[in-house]
N, C-alpha and C positions, 0 to 999 in steps of 0.2 A: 632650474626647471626640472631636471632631473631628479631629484634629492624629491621636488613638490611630487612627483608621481609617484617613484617608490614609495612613498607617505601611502599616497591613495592606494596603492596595489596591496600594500601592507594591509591597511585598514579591512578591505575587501575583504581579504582571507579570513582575519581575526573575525570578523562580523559572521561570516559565511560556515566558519568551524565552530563557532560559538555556537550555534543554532543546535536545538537538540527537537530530533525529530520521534515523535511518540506511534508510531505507527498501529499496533494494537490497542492504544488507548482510546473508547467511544463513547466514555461514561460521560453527560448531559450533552451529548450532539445533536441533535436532529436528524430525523431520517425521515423522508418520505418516497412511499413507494405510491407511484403511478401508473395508469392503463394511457393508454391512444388517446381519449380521450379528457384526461387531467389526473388530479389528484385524488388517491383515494382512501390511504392513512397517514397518518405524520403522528412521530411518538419521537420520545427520547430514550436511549439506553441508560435503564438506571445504575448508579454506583453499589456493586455487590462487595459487602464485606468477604471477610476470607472465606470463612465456612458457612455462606448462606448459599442457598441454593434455588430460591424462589425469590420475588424482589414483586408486590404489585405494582400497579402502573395506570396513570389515566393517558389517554389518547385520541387525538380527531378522526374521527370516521365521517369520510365524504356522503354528500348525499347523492347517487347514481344520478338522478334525473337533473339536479342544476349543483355543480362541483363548488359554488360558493359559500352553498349551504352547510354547514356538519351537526354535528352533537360529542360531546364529550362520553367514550365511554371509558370502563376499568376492566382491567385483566389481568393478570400475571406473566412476567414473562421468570423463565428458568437458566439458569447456568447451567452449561452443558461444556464438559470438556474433551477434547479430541487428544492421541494418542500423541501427535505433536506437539502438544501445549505439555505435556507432562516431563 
């Protein structure tokens, strides 16, 4: 019975360090930013090549008076890099 557990504790580990965790990666996630009252845009961060610097984008904009409502608009969103990232 011994030996069956080391098996399982073994396993655990292997599983658990195998795992790679992407922490600055955001490219097609979903993001929705909210007031008190519900939702009020939902977009995705798009995948920017190396040296682009602009990316457009389409996005849900809530509709203030009934939050089920939206419309689809476009915008752009930009790469901006901070003194840490470099």
């Amino acid at each position: 019975m011994t030996y069956y557990n080391l098996i399982k504790i073994n396993l655990f580990f292997i599983l658990i360090f195998s795992l790679e965790a992407n922490s600055k990666t955001y490219e097609k996630k979903s993001f929705i930013c909210a007031d008190e009252v519900g939702q009020v845009i939902e977009f995705q961060v798009p995948d920017f090549e190396k040296n682009q610097v602009k990316n457009e984008l389409t996005f849900k904009l809530f509709n203030s008076s009934d939050r089920r409502l939206y419309n689809y608009e476009s915008g752009s969103m930009y790469k901006k890099s901070s003194t840490m990232n470099t």
